[in-house]
C-alpha positions in Angstrom: 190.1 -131.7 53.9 187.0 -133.6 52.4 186.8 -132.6 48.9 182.8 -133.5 48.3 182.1 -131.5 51.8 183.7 -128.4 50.8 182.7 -128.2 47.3 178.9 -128.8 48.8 179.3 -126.1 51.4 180.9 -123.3 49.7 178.7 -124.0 46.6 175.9 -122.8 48.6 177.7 -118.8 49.0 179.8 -118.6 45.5 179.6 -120.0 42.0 181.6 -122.9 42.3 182.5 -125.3 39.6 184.0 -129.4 40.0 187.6 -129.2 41.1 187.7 -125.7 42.7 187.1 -126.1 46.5 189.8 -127.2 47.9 192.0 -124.1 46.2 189.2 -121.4 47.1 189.1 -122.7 50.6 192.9 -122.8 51.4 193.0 -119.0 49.6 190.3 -118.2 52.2 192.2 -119.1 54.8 195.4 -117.5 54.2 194.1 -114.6 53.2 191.7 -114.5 56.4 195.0 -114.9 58.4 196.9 -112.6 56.5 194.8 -109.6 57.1 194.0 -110.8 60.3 197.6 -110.2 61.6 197.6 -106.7 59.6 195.3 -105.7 61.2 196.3 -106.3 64.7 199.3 -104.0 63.4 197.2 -101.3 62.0 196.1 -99.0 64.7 199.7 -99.6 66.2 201.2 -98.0 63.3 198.3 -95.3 63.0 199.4 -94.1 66.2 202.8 -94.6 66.1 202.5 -92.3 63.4 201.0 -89.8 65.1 203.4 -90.0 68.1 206.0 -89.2 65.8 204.4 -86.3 65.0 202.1 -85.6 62.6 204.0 -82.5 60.9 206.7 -85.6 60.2 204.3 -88.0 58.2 205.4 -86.9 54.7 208.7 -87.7 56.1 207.5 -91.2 56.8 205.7 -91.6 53.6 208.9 -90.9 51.3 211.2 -92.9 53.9 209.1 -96.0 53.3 209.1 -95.1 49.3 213.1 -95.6 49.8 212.7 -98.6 51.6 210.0 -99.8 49.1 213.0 -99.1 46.6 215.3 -101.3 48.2 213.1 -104.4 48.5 212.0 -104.7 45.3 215.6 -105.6 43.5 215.9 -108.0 46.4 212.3 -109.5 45.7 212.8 -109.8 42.2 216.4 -111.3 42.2 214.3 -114.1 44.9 211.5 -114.8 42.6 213.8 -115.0 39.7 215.5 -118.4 41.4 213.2 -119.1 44.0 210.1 -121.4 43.3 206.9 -120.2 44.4 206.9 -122.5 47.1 209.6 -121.3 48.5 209.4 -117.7 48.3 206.4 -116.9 49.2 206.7 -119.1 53.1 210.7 -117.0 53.1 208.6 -113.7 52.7 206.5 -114.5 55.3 209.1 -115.8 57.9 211.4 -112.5 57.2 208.9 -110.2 58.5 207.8 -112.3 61.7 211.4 -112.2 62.6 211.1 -108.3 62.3 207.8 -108.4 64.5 210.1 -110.1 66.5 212.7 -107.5 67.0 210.3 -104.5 67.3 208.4 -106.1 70.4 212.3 -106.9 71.8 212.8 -102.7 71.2 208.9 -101.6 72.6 209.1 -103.5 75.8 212.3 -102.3 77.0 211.4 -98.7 75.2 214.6 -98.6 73.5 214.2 -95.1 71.3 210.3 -95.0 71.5 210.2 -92.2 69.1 212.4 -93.3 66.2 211.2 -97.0 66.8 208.0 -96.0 66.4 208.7 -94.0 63.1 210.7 -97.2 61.9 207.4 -99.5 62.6 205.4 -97.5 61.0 207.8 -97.5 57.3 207.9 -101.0 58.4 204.2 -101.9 58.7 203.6 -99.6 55.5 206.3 -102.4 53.5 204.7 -105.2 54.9 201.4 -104.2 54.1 202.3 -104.1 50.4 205.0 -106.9 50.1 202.4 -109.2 51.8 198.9 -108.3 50.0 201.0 -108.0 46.6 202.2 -111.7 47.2 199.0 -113.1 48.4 197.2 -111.4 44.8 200.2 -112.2 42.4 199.7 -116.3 44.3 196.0 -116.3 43.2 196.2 -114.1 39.9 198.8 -117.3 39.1 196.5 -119.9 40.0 192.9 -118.8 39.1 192.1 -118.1 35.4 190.3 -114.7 34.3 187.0 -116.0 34.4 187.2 -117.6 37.5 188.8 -114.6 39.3 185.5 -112.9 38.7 183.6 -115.4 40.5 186.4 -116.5 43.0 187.8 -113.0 43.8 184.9 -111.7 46.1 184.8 -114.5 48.1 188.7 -115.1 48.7 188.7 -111.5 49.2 185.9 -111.7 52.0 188.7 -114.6 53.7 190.8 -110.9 53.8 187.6 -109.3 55.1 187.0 -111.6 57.7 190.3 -111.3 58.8 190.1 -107.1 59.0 186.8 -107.8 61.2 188.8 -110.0 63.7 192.1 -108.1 64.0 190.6 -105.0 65.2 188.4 -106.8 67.6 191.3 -108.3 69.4 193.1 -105.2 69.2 190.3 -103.9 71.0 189.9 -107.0 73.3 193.3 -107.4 74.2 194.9 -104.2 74.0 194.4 -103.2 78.1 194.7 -106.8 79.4 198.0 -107.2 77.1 199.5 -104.3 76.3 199.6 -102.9 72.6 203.0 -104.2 72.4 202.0 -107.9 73.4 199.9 -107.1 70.4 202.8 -108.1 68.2 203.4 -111.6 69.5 199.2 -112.6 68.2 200.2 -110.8 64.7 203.6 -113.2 64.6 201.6 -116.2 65.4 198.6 -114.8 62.7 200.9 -114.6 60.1 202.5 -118.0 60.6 199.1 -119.6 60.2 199.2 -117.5 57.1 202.1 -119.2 55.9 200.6 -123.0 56.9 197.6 -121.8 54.4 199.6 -121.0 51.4 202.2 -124.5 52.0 198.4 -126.3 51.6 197.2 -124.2 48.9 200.8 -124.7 47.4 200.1 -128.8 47.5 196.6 -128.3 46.2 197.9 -126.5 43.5 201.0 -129.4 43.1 198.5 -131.8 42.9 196.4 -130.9 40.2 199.6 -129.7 38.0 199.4 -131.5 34.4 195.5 -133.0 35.2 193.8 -132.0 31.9 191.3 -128.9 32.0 188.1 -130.7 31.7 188.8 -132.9 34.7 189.4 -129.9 37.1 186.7 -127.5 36.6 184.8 -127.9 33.7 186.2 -125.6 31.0 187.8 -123.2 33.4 191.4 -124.9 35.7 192.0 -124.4 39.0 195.3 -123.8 38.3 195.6 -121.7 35.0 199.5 -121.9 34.7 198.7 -126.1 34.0 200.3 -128.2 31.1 199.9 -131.0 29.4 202.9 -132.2 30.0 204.6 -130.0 32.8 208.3 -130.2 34.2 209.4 -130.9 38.1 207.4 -128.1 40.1 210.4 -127.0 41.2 211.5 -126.0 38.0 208.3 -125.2 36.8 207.7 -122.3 39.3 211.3 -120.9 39.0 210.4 -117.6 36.6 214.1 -116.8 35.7 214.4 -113.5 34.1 216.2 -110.3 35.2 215.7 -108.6 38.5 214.3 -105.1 36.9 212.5 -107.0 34.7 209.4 -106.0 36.1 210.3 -102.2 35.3 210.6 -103.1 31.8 207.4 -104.8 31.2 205.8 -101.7 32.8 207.0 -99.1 30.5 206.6 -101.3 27.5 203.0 -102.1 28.1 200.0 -99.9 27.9 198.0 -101.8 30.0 200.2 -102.4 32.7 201.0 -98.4 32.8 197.7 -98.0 32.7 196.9 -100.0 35.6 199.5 -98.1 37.4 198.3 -95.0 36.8 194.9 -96.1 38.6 197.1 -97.1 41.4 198.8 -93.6 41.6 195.3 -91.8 41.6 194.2 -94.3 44.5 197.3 -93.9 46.5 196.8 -89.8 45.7 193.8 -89.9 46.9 194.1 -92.6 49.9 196.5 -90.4 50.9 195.1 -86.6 50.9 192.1 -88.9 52.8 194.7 -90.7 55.5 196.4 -86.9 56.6 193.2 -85.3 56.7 191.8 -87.9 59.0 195.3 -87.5 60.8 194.9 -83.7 61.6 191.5 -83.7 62.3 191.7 -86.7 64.6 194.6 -85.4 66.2 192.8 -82.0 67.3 190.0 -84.2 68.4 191.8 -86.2 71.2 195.4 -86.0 72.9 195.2 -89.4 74.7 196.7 -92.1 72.8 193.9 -94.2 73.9 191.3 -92.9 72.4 193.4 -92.3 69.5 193.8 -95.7 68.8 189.9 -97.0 69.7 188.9 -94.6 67.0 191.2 -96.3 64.0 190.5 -99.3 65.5 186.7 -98.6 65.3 187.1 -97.7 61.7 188.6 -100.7 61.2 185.9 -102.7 62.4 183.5 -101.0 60.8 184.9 -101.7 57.4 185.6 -105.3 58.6 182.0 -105.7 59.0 180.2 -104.0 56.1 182.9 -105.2 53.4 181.8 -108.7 54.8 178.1 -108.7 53.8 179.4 -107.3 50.5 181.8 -110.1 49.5 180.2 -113.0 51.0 176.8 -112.0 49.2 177.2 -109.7 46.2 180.8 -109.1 45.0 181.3 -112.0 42.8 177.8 -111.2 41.0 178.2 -108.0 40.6 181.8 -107.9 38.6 180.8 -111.4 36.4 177.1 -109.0 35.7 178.8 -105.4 34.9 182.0 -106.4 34.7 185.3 -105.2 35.6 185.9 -101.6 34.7 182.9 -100.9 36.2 183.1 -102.3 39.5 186.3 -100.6 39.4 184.9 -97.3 38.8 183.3 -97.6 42.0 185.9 -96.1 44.2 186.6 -93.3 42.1 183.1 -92.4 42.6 182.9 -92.9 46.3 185.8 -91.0 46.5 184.5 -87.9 44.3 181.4 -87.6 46.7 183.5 -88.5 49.6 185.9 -85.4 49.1 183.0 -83.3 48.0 181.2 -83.9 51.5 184.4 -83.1 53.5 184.9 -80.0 51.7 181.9 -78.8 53.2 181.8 -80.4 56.7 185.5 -81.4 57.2 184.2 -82.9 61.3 185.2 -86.2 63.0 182.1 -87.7 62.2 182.0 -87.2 58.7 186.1 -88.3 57.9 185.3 -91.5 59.9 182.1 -92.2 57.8 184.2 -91.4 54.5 187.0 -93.7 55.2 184.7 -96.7 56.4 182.3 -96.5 53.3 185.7 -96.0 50.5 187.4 -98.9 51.9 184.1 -100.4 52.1 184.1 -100.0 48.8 187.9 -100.5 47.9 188.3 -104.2 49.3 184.3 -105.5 48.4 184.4 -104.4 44.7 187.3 -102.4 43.8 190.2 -104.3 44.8 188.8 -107.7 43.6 188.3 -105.8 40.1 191.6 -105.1 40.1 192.9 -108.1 40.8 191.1 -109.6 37.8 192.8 -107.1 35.6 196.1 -109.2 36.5 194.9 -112.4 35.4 195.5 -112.0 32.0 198.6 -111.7 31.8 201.6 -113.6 31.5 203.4 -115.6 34.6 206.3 -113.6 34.8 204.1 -110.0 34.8 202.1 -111.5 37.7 204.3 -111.4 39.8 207.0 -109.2 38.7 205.1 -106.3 36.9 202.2 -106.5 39.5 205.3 -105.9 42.5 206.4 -102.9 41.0 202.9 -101.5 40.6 202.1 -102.4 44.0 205.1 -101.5 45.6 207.3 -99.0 44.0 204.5 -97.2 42.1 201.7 -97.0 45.4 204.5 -96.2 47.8 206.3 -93.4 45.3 202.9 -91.6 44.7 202.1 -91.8 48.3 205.2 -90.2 49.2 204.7 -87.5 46.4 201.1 -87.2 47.5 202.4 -86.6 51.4 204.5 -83.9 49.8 202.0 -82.4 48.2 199.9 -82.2 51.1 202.3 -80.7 52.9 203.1 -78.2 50.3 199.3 -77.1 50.2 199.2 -76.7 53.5 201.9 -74.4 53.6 201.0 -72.7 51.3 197.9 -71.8 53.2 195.2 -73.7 51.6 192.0 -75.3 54.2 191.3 -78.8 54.4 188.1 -77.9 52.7 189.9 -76.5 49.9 192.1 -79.4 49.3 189.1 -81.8 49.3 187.4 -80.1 46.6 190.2 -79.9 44.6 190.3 -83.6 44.7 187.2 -84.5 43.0 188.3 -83.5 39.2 191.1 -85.9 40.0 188.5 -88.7 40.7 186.4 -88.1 38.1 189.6 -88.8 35.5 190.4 -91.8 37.8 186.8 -93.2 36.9 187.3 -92.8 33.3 190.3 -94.5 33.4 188.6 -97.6 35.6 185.9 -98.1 33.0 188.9 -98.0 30.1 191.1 -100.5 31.5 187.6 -103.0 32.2 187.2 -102.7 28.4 191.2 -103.7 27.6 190.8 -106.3 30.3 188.0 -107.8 28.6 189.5 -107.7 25.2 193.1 -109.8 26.6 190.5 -112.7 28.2 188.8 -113.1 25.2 192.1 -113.3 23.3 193.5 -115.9 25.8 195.8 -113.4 27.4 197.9 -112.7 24.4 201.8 -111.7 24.9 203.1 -108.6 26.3 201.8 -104.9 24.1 
């Protein structure tokens, strides 16, 4: 890859500075990959989900909290002798091999029904696990100042990614067969893995160069030292495999970050089974079912696009963090307002493109900065457990919750507007945890509260 080349041509879309292109373009990639191959799973596990019954997706929710529960000891016991550039490519090559044996089970329907509520707990983990790898990888490698000039633009790699998986589920669904679907997710996510082994030897070969020579003030690779040891060693964290729990209950800031997690995944989720029953009572045909997520999909693909590639980096370095942050909250206050009133089709469809719109072009980047300030070990281990545990265990008490409403007689309508105090707390937090984020980077990331 032509260093002078790429630095000249993505300088022309993001704020670039000497020594950076190379890392921002290999991130790009992998994450464009990445979410590419998601997506392609997507509105397979949407309705699978529905196919095993929509009555059962609370069920589904706290089964893949469990499972969530599981992996994480085993994560954290890998990272803790693995290095990086090992355990991120194993990660990767685990859950093609499960792709693997789901498309062996869907094409000689062996137990449709329970496969298809395994795949979707499955896709649910993988989700996570993968997009919680990919964010700890660059929250280790890009400082806090450049994530808020980087983190758009990588992110749009992600977005570009959720444009094309769609399309080809779309494209290629008839001619191959959703279940054929699996094999171009398997081979998506292998490129994936190709991007982060080059991103991994970009990073390699700038280990131990001083600052100045790398990107002005700012490294490519904020972990470097003077004077590092073998990489190998270098990237093995050590450390105890709960240790992630502990650093979240002993720090404010982490907890805190947390707790915005819990009120997205709260609110994700009231949004995600109220699209489920009212798309269900819209169409019986599994077909149509599955255009419409797929739609969505593409939808959000395409407006998150314009948003990262041309205003998401600006607009968290000019306001900042917390309040680019703040922005879901919001969306989803008005969003829930609206479908209280007019809980149609039309109007959950519009809701869920314009908050994820807004999730992966602003919020999520914002977020991800908020990692970058702390210490290696947190990045990866901390940031896992909030990702993981924390967004699958309120999603499965959210599910719960849902159902319990419901029983107890409450409307859609009702629940929505119950909602929006909830997101006008979550917004209060956002803007809080910009102003702690801010304090850390100008401190130079001090140790753990």
């Amino acid at each position: 890859m032509n260093d002078a080349l790429v630095q000249r041509w993505l300088g022309r879309v993001v704020a670039l500075r000497p020594g950076e292109g190379r890392a921002l373009a290999w991130s790009f990639g992998y994450f464009f990959c990445l979410l590419a191959g998601y997506y392609v799973l997507r509105p397979l596990r949407d309705e699978m989900g529905i196919a095993g019954g929509v009555r059962n997706l609370q069920w589904l929710f706290t089964t893949t909290f469990v499972a969530m529960l599981a992996a994480v000891p085993v994560f954290g016991a890998m990272v803790a002798r693995l290095p990086r550039g090992r355990f991120i490519p194993l990660v990767y090559h685990f859950f093609v091999a499960n792709i693997a044996i789901f498309w062996l089970l869907l094409t000689f329907d062996i137990g449709k029904v329970q496969v298809a509520r395994v795949f979707f707990v499955w896709v649910s983990v993988f989700n996570l696990f993968a997009v919680s790898v990919f964010w700890s990888f660059m929250a280790d490698l890009f400082a806090s100042e450049q994530g808020k000039r980087l983190f758009g633009f990588i992110a749009a790699g992600g977005s570009a990614g959720a444009l094309l998986g769609p399309a080809l589920t779309i494209g290629l669904a008839v001619p191959l067969g959703p279940v054929n679907l699996l094999v171009v997710a398997a081979l998506l996510l292998e490129l994936a893995v190709l991007c982060a082994r080059r991103l991994e030897s970009v990073a390699a070969s700038t280990r131990g160069a001083p600052v100045a020579q790398l990107a002005g003030s700012m490294a490519v690779v904020a972990t470097a030292q003077p004077s590092p040891p073998a990489p190998a060693e270098a990237d093995v964290l050590g450390g105890g495999w709960l240790a992630g729990i502990t650093m979240l209950l002993r720090s404010p800031y982490l907890a805190g970050i947390a707790l915005w997690v819990t009120l997205l995944s709260l609110a994700g989720t009231f949004l995600y089974l109220q699209q489920a029953n009212i798309v269900a009572a819209a169409s019986d045909d599994p077909g149509v079912r599955t255009r419409i997520f797929a739609s969505i999909d593409l939808a959000v693909g395409v407006l998150t696009l314009i948003v990262q590639f041309f205003a998401t980096g600006r607009l968290i370095a000019r306001f900042g963090v917390g309040r680019a942050a703040a922005v879901l909250p919001l969306v989803f206050g008005l969003g829930f307002l609206a479908l209280a009133f007019t809980p149609m089709l039309l109007v959950v469809i519009a809701f869920q493109a314009i908050q994820r719109t807004a999730n992966f072009a602003l919020s999520n980047p914002a977020r991800e900065v908020l990692f970058t300030v702390l210490e290696r070990e947190e990045k990866y281990k901390a940031k896992n457990v909030i990702d993981i545990v924390v967004f699958r265990g309120a999603d499965a008490l959210s599910g719960w919750l849902f159902a319990l409403l419901r029983g107890a007689g409450l409307e859609l309508s009702t629940i929505s507007l119950a909602t929006v105090p909830l997101a006008g707390a979550w917004l209060v937090l956002a803007l809080a945890l910009g102003r702690a984020q801010e304090r850390r980077a100008r401190a130079g990331a001090p140790p753990r509260e």
